[in-house]
N, C-alpha and C positions, 0 to 999 in steps of 0.2 A: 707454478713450480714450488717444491717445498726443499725442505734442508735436505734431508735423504736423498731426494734427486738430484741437487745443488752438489753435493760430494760427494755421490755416485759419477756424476758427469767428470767431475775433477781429480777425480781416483783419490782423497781425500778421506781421511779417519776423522770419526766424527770425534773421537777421546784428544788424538794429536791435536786435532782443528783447533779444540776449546782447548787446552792447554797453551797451544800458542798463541792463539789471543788474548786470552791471558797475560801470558810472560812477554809477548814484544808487544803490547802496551806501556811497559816498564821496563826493558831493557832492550838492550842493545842483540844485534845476533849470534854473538858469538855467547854470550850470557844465557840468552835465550837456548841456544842447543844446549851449552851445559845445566839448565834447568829441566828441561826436559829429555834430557839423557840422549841425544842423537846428534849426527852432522849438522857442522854448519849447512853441507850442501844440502841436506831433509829442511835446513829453517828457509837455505836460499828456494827450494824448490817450493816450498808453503807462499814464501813472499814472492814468486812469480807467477804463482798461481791465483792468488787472490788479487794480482795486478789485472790477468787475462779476464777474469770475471768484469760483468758489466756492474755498476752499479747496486742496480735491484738483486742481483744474487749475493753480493759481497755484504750489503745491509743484513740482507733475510741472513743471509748466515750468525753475522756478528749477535744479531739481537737476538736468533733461537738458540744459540749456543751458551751467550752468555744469559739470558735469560734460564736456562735448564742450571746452570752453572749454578745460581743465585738460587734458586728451589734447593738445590742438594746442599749449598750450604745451610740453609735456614732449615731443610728438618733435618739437620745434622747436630745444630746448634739445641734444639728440643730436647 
């Protein structure tokens, strides 16, 4: 299974996804939607969903998102 399939399955935006993992690493939920401009109930729906995922999906996501995440900063930084 890869990320694509991983947030096709979850009905999941692959831009939201990596923004919220992002932002609720470091805050709170209510922070986190007004960070990324939506309801709390979009952050509550993200954080219940990444609950229903097993494991192996919720890794593979965290690390190709924030991995991709990490690429666009650094040749951004060039």
């Amino acid at each position: 299974m890869d990320v694509n399939e991983i947030l096709d399955k979850y009905g999941l935006s692959r831009s939201t996804t990596t923004q919220y993992i992002d932002a609720i690493t470091q805050m709170n939920q209510t922070q986190t939607a007004e960070q990324l401009d939506v309801s709390r109930d979009t952050i509550n729906r993200y954080k219940n969903t990444f609950h229903e995922m097993n494991a192996q999906e919720r890794l593979l996501l965290i690390a190709s998102l924030t991995q991709d995440k990490l690429l666009q900063q650094t040749t951004k930084e060039r």
